[in-house]
N, C-alpha and C positions, 0 to 999 in steps of 0.2 A: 474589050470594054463591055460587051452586051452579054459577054460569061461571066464578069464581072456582078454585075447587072443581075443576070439570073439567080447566082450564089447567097446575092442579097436577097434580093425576093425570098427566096428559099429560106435561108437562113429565118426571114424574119414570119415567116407565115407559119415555121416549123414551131417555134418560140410561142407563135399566138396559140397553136392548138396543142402545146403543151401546156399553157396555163387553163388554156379553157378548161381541159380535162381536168385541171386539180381544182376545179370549181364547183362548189357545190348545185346540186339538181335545184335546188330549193332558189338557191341565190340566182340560178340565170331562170327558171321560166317557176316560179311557184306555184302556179296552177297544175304545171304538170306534175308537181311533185307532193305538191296536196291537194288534190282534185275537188272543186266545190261542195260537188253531189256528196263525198265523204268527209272533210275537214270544213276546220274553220280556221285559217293562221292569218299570221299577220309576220313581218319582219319588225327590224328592231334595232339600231345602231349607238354605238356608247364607246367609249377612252377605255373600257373592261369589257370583261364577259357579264360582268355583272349588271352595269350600267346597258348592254345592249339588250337581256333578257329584262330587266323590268321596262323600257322603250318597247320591247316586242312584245310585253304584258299589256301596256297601256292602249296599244293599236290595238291589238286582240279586246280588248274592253268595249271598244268602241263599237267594235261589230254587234253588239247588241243594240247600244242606243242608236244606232243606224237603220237596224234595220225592223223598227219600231214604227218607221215613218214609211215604208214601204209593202208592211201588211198590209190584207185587204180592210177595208173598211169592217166589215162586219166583226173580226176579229180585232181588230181595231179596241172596235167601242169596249169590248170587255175587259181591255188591258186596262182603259184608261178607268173602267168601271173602275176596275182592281187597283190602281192610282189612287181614286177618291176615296175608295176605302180607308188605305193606309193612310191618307195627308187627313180623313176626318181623325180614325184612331191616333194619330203620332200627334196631331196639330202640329205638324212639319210645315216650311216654306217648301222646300225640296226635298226631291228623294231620287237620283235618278244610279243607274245602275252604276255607272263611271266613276260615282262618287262613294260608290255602297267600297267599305273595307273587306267586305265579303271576298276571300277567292275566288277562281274562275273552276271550273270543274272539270276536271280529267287534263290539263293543261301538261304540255311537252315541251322541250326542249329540242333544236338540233346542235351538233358540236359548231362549236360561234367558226366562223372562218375572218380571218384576219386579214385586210386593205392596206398592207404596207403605204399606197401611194396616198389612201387617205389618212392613213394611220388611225383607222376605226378598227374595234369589233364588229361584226354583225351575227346576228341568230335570227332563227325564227319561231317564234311560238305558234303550236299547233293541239287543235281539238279534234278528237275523233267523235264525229256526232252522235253515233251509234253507244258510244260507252257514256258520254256527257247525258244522253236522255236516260239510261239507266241509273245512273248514279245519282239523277235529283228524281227520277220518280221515287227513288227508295228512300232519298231523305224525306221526300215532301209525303208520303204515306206510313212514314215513321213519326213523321211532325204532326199530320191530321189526326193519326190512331191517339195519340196523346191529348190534342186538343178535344177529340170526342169524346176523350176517359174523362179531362176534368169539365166540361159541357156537363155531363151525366152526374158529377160529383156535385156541380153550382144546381143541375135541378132539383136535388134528391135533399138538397141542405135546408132545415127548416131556420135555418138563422139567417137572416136580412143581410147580415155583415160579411159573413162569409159565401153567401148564395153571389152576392154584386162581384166579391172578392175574385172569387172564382171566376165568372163570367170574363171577367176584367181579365182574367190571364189567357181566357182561349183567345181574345180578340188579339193578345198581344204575340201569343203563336203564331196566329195565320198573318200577321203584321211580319215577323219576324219569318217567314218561309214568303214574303212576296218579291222577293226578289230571286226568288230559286223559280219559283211560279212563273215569274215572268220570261226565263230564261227560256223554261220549257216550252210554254209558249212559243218565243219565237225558231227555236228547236223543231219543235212536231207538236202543232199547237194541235191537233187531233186527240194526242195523248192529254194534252195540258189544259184539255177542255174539262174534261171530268175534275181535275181535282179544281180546276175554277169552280165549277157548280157546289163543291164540296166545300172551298173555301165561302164560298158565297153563302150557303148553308148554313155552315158553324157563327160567321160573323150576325148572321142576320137572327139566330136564335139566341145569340148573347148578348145584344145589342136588346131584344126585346125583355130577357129575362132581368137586363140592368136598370130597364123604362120601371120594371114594375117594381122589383126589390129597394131600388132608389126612392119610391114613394112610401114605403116605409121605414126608411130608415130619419133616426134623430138624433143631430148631439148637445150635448153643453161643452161650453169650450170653458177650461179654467187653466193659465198658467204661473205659477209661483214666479216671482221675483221679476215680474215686468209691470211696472212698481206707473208706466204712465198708462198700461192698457195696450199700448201699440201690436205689440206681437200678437194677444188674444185678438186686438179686432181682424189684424190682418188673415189670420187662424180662418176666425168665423167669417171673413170676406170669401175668402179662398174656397170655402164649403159652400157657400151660397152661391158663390159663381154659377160653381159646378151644379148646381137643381139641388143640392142638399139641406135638409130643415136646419138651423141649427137658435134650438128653443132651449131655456131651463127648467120649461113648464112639461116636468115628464118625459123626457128625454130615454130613448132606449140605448146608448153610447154614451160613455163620458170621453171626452178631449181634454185629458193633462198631461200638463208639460213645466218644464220647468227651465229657465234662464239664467245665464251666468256670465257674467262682464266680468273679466280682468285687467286692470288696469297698470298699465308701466308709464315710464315718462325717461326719455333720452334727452341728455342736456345739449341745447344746441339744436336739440332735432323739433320735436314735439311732444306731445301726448297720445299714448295711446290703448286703446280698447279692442281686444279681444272676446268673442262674444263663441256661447255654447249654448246651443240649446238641446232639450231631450223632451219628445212626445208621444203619448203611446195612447193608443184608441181602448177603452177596455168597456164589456158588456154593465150595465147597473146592473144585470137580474145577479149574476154571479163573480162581479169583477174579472174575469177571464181577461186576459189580451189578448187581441188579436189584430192589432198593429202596431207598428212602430218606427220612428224618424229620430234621429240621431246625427248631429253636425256640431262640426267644431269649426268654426271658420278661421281665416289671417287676424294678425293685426290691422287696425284702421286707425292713424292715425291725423291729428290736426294739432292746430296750435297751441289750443285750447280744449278743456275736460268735455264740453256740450258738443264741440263740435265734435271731437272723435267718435263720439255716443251715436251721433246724428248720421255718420257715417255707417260704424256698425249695423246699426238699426236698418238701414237703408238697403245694406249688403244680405243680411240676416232676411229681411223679406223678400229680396228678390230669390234669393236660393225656398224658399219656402213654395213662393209661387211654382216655382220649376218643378219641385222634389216633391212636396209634402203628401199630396194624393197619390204618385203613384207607388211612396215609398208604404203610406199607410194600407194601400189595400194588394199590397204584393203578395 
């Protein structure tokens, strides 16, 4: 009975360290097998390999908005500096990293290993920090040398239009590399200190170049076939918002554009109005263009011909509000 006994123990202890061994390093102690000091991973579990690599993508995401709240204060402040930047430029509610579509950088794979008992995949996803901090200082010093080129192209330009124009796009560079920024940060924020001061830099001279060119800039807003005015005020609402003059009396821009409703009607259904607009910024001295907005919206339909209209109308400016500035001065 107690050889019995031992056979078994044996037997079943023999079994446990045969499976331990075909266990992956990662899967029983993952520190050991991607050591903090050098990675960043995260595991990951999913019904696929597929399903368990994006679960082990999304924990790996996380690690950044984490450890956001765990810098020192003084380092701190300048992320969030760099926050208020982008939510002043984007006029964003949010923007936080988890959410960005952005990829992760230098990101790994291990082979998934498969839970019969749970009947999961699992992976891990894995960053080497050493190659992750190379790889965005050289985007984000490819992104600034660009932003500096057109900076230097918005100072040099004697035209109001294209001077703001231009500004307008550095801010939306260093907008658009703040999330690589911030990564670096919390990477080796030592590295990521200089191109903060650089971003900080660029934004703060574009930002001043647009105070000034903005106060000279003027338009007249005229658009064909908006036959009650709606779309032209909404136009010159949308440019006054923004600090923009918008006079007929001498005006250095004109603002035309032109309107176009289509009408159908489905029996049983309603009526309905499809609406086009097209607008393009051009200089009075030489007629030149140098912007333009271009939309074709849905059908909008009602029961009735005003009502659809009224719809349209409604649809038509709210995409205006959204689009029309950034599309004119791109």
């Amino acid at each position: 009975m107690k050889k019995t006994l031992w056979v078994l123990i044996f037997l079943t202890c023999s079994k446990l360290t045969f499976f331990a061994q075909n266990l992956p390093d990662w899967y029983i102690d993952r520190g050991f097998a991607f050591p903090e000091s050098l990675y960043i991973s995260a595991t990951g579990s999913g019904f696929t390999q597929i399903a368990a690599e994006n679960d082990a993508l999304s924990n790996l995401a996380l690690f950044f908005e984490a450890r956001v709240s765990v810098i020192k204060s003084s380092e701190l402040n300048v992320l969030q500096k760099l926050d208020m930047q982008v939510e002043k430029t984007r006029n964003a509610s949010t923007e936080s990293i988890v959410q960005s579509e952005v990829s992760l950088p230098c990101v790994q794979f291990t082979s998934p290993h498969y839970d019969c008992t749970a009947d999961d995949y699992y992976v891990c996803a894995y960053i080497k920090k050493s190659d992750a901090v190379k790889e965005l200082e050289s985007e984000l010093s490819q992104n600034y040398t660009q932003a500096r080129s057109v900076l230097n192209i918005a100072q040099s330009s004697s035209d109001p239009f294209r001077s703001f124009s231009r500004a307008k796009a550095v801010q939306k560079l260093t907008v658009d590399s703040s999330t690589n920024l911030k990564r670096l940060c919390i990477l080796d924020f030592s590295k990521g200190k200089e191109f903060l001061k650089l971003a900080d830099e660029l934004n703060s001279k574009a930002t001043t170049l647009m105070i000034q060119k903005k106060q000279k800039l003027s338009f007249a807003v005229n658009i064909n076939g908006d036959s009650d005015k709606n779309i032209s005020f909404s136009v010159k609402n949308i440019f006054e918002t923004q600090g923009f003059v918008c006079s007929v009396n001498n005006p250095l821009y004109l603002i035309n554009g032109e309107i176009h409703f289509v009408e159908s009607e489905i029996t049983g259904v309603g009526i309905f109005v499809r609406p086009a607009v097209s607008i393009i910024v051009e200089s009075k001295t030489n007629g030149e263009v140098l912007g333009s907005y271009t939309k074709q919206l849905p059908k909008y339909g009602h029961k009735n011909l005003d009502g659809a209209y009224a719809k349209a109308n409604v649809e038509l400016e709210k995409d205006l509000k959204e689009n029309l500035i950034d599309s004119l001065f791109e």
